[in-house]
TORFI-120914 format. One record per residue (C-alpha): residue in one letter; residue number from 1; x, y, z. Coordinates in Angstrom, 2 decimals. Layout:
# residues N
SITE   code   pos         u         v         w
SITE      a   NUM         X         Y         Z
...
This chain:
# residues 441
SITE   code   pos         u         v         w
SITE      x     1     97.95     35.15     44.01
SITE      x     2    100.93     35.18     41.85
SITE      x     3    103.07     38.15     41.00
SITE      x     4    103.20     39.58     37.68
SITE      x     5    105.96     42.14     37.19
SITE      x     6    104.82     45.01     33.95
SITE      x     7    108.43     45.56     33.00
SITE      x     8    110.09     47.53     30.22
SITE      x     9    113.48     47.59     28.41
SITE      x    10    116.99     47.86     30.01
SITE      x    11    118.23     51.30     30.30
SITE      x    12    114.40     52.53     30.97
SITE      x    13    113.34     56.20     29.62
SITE      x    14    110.26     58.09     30.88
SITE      x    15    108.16     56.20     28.83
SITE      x    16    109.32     52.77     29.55
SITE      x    17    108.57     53.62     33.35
SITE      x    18    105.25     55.46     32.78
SITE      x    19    103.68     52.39     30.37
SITE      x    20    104.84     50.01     33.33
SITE      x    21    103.60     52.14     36.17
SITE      x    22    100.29     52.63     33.76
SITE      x    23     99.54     48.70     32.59
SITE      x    24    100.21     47.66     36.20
SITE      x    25     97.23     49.99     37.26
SITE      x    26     95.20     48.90     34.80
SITE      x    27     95.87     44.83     35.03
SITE      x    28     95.02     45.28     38.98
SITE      x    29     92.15     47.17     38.49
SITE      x    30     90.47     45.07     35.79
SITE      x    31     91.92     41.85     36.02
SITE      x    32     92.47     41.72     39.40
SITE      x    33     95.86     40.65     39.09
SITE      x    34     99.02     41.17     41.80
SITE      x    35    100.36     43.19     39.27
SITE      x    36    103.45     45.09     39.82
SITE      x    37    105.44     48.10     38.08
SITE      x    38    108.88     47.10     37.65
SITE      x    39    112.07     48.31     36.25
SITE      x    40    115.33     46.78     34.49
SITE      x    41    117.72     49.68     35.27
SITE      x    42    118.21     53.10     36.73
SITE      x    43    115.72     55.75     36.03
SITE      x    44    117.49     59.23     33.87
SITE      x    45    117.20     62.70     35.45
SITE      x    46    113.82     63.21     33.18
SITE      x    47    112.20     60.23     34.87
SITE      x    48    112.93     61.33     38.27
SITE      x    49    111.86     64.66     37.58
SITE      x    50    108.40     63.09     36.25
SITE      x    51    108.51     60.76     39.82
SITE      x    52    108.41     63.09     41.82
SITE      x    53    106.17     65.71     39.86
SITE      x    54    103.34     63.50     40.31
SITE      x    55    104.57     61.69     43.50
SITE      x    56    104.56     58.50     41.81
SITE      x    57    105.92     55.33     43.96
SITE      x    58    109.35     54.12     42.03
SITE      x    59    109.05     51.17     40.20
SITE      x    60    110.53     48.02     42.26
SITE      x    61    113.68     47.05     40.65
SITE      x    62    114.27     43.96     39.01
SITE      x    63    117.46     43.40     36.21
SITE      x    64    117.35     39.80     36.54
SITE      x    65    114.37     37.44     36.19
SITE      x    66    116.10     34.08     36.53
SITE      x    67    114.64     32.23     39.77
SITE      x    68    116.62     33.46     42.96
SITE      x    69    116.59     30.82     46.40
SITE      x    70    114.02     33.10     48.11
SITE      x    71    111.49     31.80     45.55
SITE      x    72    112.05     28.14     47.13
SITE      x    73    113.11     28.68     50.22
SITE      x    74    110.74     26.64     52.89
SITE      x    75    110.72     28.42     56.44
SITE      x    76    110.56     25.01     58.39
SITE      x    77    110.22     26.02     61.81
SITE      x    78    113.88     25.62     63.50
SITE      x    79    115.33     23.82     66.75
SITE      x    80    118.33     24.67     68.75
SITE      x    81    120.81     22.09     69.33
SITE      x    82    119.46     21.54     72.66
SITE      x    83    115.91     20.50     71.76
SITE      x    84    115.12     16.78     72.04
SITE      x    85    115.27     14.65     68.58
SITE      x    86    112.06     13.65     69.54
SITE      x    87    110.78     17.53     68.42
SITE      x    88    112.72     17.11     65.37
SITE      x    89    110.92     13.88     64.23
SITE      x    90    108.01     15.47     64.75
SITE      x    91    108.21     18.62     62.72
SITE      x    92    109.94     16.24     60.50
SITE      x    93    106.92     14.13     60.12
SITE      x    94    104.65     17.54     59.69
SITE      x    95    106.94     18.98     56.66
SITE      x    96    107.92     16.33     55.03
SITE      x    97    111.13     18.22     55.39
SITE      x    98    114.72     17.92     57.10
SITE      x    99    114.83     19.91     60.16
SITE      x   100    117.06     22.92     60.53
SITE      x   101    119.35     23.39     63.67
SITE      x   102    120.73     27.00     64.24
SITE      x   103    122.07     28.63     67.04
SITE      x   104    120.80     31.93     69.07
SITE      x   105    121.91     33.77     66.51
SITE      x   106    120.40     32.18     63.93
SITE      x   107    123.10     30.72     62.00
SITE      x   108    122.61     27.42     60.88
SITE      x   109    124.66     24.60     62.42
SITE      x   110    122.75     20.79     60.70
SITE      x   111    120.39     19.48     59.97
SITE      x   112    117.93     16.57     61.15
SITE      x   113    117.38     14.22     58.22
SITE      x   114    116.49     10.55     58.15
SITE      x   115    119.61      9.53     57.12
SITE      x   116    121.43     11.80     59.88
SITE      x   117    118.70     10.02     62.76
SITE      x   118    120.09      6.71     61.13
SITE      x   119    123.55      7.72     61.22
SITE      x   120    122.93      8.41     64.77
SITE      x   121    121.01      5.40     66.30
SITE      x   122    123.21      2.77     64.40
SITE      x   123    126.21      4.26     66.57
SITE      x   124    123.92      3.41     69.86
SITE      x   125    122.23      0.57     69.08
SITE      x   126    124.90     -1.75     71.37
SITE      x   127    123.32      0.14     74.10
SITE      x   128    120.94     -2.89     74.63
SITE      x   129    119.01     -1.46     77.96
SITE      x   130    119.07      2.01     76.64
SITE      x   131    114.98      2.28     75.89
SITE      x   132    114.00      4.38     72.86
SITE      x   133    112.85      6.91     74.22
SITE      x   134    116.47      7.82     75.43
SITE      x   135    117.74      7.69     72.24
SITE      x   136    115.42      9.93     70.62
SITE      x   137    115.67     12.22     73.88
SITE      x   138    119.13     13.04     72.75
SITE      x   139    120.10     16.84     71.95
SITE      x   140    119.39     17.32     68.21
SITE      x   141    122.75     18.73     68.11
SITE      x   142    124.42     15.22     68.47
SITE      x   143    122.19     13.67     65.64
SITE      x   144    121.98     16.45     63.27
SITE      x   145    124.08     16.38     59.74
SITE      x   146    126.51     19.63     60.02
SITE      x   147    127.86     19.52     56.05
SITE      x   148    125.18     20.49     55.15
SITE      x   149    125.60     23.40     51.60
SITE      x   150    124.19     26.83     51.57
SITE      x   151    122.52     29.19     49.83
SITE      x   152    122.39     32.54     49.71
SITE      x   153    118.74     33.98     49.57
SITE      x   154    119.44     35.91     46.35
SITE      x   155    121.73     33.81     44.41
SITE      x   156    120.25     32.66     41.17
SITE      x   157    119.03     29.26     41.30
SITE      x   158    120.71     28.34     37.80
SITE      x   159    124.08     29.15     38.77
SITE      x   160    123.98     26.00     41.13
SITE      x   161    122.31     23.41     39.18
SITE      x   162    125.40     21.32     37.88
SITE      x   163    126.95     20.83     41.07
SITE      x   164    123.47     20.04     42.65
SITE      x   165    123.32     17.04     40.16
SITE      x   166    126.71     15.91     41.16
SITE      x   167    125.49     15.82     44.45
SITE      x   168    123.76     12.89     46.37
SITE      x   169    122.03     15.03     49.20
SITE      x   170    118.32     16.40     49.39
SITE      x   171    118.25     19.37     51.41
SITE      x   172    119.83     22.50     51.54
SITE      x   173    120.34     25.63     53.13
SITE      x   174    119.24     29.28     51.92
SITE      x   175    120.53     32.13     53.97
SITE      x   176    120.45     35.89     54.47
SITE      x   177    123.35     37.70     53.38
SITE      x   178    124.95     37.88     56.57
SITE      x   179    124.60     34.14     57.19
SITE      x   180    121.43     33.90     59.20
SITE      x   181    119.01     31.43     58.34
SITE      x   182    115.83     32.15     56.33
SITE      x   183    114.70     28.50     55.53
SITE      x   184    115.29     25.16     53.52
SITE      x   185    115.39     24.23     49.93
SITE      x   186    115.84     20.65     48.28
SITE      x   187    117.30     19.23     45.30
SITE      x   188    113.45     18.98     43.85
SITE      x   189    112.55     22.52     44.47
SITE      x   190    116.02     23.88     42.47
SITE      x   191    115.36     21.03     39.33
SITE      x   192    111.94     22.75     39.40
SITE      x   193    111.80     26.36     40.45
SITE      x   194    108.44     28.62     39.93
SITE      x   195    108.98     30.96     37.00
SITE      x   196    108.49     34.95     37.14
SITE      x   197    105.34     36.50     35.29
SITE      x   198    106.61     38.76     33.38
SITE      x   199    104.43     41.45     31.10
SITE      x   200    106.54     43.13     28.51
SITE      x   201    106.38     46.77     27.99
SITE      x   202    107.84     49.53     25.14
SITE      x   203    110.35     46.63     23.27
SITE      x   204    110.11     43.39     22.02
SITE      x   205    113.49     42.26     21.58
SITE      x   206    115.60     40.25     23.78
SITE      x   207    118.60     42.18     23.50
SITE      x   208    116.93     44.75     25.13
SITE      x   209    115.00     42.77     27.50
SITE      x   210    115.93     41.86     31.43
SITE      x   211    118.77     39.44     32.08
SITE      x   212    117.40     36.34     32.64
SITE      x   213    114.42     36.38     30.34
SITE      x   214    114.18     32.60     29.27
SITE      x   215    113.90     31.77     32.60
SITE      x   216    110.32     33.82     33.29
SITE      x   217    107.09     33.39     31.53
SITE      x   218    106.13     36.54     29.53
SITE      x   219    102.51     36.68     29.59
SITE      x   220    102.28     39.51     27.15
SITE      x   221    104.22     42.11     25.00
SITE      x   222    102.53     45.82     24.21
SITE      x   223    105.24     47.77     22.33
SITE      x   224    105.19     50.53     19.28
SITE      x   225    108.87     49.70     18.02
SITE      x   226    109.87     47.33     15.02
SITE      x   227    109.16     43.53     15.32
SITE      x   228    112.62     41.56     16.55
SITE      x   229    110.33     39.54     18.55
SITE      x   230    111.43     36.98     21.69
SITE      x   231    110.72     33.60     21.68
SITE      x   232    108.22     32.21     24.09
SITE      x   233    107.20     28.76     25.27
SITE      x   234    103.35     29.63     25.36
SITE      x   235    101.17     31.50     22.59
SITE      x   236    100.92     35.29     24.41
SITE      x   237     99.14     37.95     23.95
SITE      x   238    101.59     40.53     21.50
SITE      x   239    100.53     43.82     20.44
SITE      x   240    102.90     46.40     18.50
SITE      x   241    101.13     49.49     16.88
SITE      x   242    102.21     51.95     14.95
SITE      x   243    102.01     55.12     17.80
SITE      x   244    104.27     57.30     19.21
SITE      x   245    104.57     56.29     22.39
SITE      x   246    103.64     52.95     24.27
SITE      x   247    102.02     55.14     26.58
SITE      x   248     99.25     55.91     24.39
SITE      x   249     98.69     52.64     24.27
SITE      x   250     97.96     51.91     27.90
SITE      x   251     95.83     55.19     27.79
SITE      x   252     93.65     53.66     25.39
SITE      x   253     93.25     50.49     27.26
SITE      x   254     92.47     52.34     29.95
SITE      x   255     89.22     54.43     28.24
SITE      x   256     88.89     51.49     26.43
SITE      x   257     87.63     49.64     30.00
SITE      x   258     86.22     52.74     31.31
SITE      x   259     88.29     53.41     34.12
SITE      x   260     89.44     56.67     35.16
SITE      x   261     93.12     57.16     35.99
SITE      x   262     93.98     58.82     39.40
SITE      x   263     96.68     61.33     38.23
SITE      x   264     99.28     60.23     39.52
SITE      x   265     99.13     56.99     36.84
SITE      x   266     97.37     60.03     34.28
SITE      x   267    100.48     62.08     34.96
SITE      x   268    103.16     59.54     34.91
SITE      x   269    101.19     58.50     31.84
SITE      x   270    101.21     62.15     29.89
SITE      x   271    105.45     62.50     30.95
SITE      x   272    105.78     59.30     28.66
SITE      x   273    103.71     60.29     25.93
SITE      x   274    104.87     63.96     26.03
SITE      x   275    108.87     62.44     26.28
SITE      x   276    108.55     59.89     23.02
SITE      x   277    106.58     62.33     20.95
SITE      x   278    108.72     65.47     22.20
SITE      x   279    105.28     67.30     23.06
SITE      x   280    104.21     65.99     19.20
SITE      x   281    106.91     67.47     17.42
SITE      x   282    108.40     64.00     16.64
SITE      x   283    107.70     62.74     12.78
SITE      x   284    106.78     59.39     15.43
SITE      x   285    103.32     61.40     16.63
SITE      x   286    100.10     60.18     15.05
SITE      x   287     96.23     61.53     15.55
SITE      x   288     96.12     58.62     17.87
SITE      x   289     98.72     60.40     20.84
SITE      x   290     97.23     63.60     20.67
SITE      x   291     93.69     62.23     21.33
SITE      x   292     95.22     60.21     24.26
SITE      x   293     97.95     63.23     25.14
SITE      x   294     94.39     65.45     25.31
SITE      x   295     92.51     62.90     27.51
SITE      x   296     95.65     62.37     30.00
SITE      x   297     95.90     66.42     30.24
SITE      x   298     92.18     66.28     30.94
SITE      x   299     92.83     63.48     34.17
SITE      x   300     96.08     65.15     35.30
SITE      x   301     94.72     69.13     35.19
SITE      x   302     91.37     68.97     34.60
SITE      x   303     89.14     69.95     31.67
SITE      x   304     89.86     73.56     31.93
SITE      x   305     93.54     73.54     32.93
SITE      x   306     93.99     71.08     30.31
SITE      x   307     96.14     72.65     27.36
SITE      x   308     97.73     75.46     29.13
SITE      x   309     99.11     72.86     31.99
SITE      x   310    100.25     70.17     29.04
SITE      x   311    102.42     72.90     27.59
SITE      x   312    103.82     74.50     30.88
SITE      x   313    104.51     70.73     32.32
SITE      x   314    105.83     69.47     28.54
SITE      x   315    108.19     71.71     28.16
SITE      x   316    109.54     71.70     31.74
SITE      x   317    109.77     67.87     31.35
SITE      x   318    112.23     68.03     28.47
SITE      x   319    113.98     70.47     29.99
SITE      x   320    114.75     67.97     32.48
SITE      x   321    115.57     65.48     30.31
SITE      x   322    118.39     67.99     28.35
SITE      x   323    120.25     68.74     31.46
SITE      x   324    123.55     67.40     31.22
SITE      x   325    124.96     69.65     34.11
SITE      x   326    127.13     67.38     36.10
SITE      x   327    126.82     63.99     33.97
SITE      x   328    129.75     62.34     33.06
SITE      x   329    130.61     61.22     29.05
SITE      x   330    129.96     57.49     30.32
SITE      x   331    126.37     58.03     31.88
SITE      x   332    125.50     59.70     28.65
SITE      x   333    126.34     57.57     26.45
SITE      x   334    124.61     54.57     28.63
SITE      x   335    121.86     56.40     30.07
SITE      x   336    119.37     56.00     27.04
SITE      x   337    120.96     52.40     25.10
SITE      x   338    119.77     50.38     22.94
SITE      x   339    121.19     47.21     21.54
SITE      x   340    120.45     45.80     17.88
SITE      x   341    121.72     42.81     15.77
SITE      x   342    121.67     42.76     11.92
SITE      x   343    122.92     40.10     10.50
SITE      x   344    126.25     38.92     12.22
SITE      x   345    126.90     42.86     12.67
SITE      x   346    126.03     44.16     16.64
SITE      x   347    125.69     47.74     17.23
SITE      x   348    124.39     50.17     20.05
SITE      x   349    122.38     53.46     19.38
SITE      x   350    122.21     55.66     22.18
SITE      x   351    120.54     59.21     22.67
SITE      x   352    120.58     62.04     24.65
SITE      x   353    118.71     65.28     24.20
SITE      x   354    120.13     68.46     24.89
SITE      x   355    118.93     72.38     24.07
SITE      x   356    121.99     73.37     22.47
SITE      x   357    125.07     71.02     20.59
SITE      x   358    127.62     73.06     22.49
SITE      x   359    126.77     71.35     25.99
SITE      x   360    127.82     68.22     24.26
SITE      x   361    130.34     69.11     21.23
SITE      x   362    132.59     70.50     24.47
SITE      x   363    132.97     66.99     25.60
SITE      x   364    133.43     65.19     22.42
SITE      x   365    136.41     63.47     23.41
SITE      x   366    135.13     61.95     26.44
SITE      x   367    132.31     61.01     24.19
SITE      x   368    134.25     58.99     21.89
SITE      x   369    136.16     57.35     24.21
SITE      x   370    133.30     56.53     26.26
SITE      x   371    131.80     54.91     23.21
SITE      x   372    134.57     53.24     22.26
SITE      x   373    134.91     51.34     25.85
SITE      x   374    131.18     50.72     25.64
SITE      x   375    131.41     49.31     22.02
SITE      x   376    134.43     46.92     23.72
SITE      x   377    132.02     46.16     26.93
SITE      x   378    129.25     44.33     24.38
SITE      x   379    131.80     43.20     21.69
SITE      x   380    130.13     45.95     19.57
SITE      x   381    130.92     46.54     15.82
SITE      x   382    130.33     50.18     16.54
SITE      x   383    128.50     52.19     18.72
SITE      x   384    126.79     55.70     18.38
SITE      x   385    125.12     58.35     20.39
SITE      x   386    122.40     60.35     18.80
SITE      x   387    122.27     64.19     20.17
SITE      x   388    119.26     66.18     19.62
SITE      x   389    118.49     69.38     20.06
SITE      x   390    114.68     69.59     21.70
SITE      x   391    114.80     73.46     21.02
SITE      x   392    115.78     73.40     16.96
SITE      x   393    114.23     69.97     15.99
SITE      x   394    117.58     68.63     14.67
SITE      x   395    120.72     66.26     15.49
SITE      x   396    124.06     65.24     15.72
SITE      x   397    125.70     62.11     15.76
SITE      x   398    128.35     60.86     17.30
SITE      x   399    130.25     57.19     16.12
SITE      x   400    133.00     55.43     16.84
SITE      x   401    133.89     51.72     15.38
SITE      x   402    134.23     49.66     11.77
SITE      x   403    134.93     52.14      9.29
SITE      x   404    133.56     49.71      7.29
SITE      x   405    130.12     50.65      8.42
SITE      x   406    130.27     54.19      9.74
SITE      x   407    131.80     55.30      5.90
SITE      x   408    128.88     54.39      4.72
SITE      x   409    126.29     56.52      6.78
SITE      x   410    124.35     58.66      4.67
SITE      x   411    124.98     61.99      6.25
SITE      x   412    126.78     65.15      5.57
SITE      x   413    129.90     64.78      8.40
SITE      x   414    130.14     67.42     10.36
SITE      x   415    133.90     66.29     11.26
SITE      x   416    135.69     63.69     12.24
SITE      x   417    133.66     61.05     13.89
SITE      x   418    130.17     63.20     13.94
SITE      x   419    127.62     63.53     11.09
SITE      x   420    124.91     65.73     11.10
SITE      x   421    121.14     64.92     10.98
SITE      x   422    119.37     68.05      9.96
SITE      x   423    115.54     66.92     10.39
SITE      x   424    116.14     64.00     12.50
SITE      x   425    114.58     63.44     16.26
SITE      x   426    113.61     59.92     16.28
SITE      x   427    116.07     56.96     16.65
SITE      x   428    112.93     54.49     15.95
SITE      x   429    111.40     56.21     12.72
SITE      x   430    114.32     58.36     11.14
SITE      x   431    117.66     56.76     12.55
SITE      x   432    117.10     52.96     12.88
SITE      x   433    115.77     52.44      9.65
SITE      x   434    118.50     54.31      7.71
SITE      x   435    121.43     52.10      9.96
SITE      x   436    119.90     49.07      9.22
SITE      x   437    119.13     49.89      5.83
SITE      x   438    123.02     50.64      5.10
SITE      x   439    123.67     47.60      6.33
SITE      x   440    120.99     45.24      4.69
SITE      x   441    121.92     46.55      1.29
């Protein structure tokens, strides 16, 4: 059964990792499916803290869905150089594949192809008493093609395709990292690798999206941000819904096909929905999250524990999320990214959530000059970091870039090169839209 990897956005928050660890329950336990939580990044402090709350499993980790060798790598079974060609033509004749030749350590040394068994009789065919079955008694280290390219087992496939077609040979190596052989790949299989299954998670934009995207098969998109959609080879399924948090989402697919979340998914569920909504003080909350946020509390407490242990838990969990003791100006700024395109104009939006401005406002130059090399980094024409403080409901934020742009903001500034948003918690509902307003009018 094939793979299918639930996978959210780059830089993944809490709820990112929660809908992913949540949909991949649900697709294996009503579908069926090999489906697996994955991840496109590192986890934040918040996420961890969630992790391990509820001892959830980490998400595997996956920031690049183009085809790697170890998705067409044959493990032909191997000869040393000492075994007679006349074992090689016989595996040969099994696989329909060159044979490999390796050493006691494993490392490769030729191959056994038709042409190389060719190569090798047409030197010896003078020998006019020599029967055939010395020749193919030979060691299959004399008859055995030794140029033969390599592989690494997780090198991307693509990377290799344009000298492969100005190539004339068939088979290949693929190798462990240290060399040691893990099996055999031909020009066919790399023309035609098998594509990832991908099922997209909390953002439907490419930008945002794993490296390597148009190289996998995304089966299906369930998001709650604005449409910037990808483009797909297939019709999928898409849904985008106007919630808090994507974790609501999977919560109602979940009651939806009358399963009941252990609570470890129930918890992991809850962190992402209590994270996005900021325990439903967030203008992003609807009816919808707190009649999921109540059912989750019921499967991760119980019935009677139910309020009193979402509160305790909610506010512990961002807490950990506004802990910037020993995080450098560049991991905040990148921790919580996203990328957007209006237009010909490119911009980041980052955020970071903190229970006072004065942790951050004490760093502010290390702030703006981490900004300004991540704004260089993506060719940015500015970049910003959106701080909010979980404890007053408010924000700050923090620019650097085109003054042509940032001049334009629509907020009071607070000083040089920080505005403040008195009001404003949400980068999808309040921030976003005013940006990309500014710059569409």
């Amino acid at each position: 059964m094939d793979t299918v990897y639930v996978l959210g956005h780059k830089n993944p928050d809490t709820d990112t990792i929660a809908s992913a660890i949540g949909y991949a329950w649900l697709r294996r336990e009503r579908d069926g499916e090999n489906a697996v939580a994955a991840r496109a990044g590192s986890v934040n402090p918040q996420t961890s803290f969630a992790l391990h709350r509820f001892r959830s499993e980490m998400p595997v980790l996956l920031e690049d869905a183009s085809p790697r060798f170890s998705s067409i790598a044959h493990q032909v079974h191997w000869l040393f150089p000492s075994s007679p060609l006349s074992e090689a033509w016989r595996l040969s004749a099994e696989s329909s594949r060159a044979v490999p030749v390796v050493d006691a350590d494993k490392r490769p040394i030729g191959m056994v192809t038709g042409l190389s068994v060719f190569r090798y009789l047409s030197r010896h065919l003078d020998m006019q008493d020599a029967p055939f079955r010395t020749l193919i008694g030979v060691p299959c280290g004399e008859a055995c093609d030794i140029d033969v390219p390599l592989f690494k087992v997780y090198d991307r496939v693509s990377d290799y395709l344009t000298d492969i077609l100005h190539t004339e040979r068939d088979d290949f190596w693929v190798v462990s990292s240290e060399g040691m052989y893990v099996g055999t790949c031909t020009r066919a299989d790399m023309l035609h690798p098998p594509r990832m299954q991908l099922i997209l998670v909390d953002h439907n934009e490419a930008s945002q999206a794993v490296s390597g995207l148009a190289e996998a098969d995304v089966l299906e998109v369930l998001d709650h941000h604005r449409l910037a959609t990808i483009n797909t080879t297939i019709p999928i399924a898409f849904h985008v819904d106007t919630v808090g948090s994507c974790s609501t989402l999977v919560a109602e697919r979940i009651r939806t096909a009358r399963l009941t979340p252990p609570p470890t998914v129930a918890g992991m569920l809850l962190s992402g929905l209590v994270a996005d909504t900021l325990l439903y003080r967030s203008p992003t909350t609807t009816s919808r999250d707190r009649t999921a946020g109540t059912w989750l509390s019921w499967m991760t407490f119980g019935v009677d524990q139910a309020e009193t242990g979402l509160q305790e838990y909610g506010q512990q969990l961002l807490h950990a999320g506004a802990d910037l003791t020993g995080r450098s100006a560049t991991d905040i700024v990148s921790a919580d990214l996203k990328a957007f395109q209006s237009g010909t104009v490119s911009f980041t939006v980052s955020q970071v959530e903190v229970t006072h401005f004065q942790a951050l406002t004490e760093q502010l130059p290390e702030v703006h000059e981490a900004l300004s090399t991540l704004m260089e980094q993506r060719k940015s024409d500015f970049a910003v970091l959106m701080v909010t403080d979980i404890v007053q409901n408010n924000s700050l934020l923090i620019g650097v870039g085109n003054h042509r742009y940032l001049e334009r903001l629509p907020f009071a500034r607070r000083y040089d090169g920080v505005w403040d948003l008195p009001g404003i918690v949400s980068r999808k509902k309040q921030l976003l839209p005013t940006i990309l307003g500014m710059l569409q009018g």
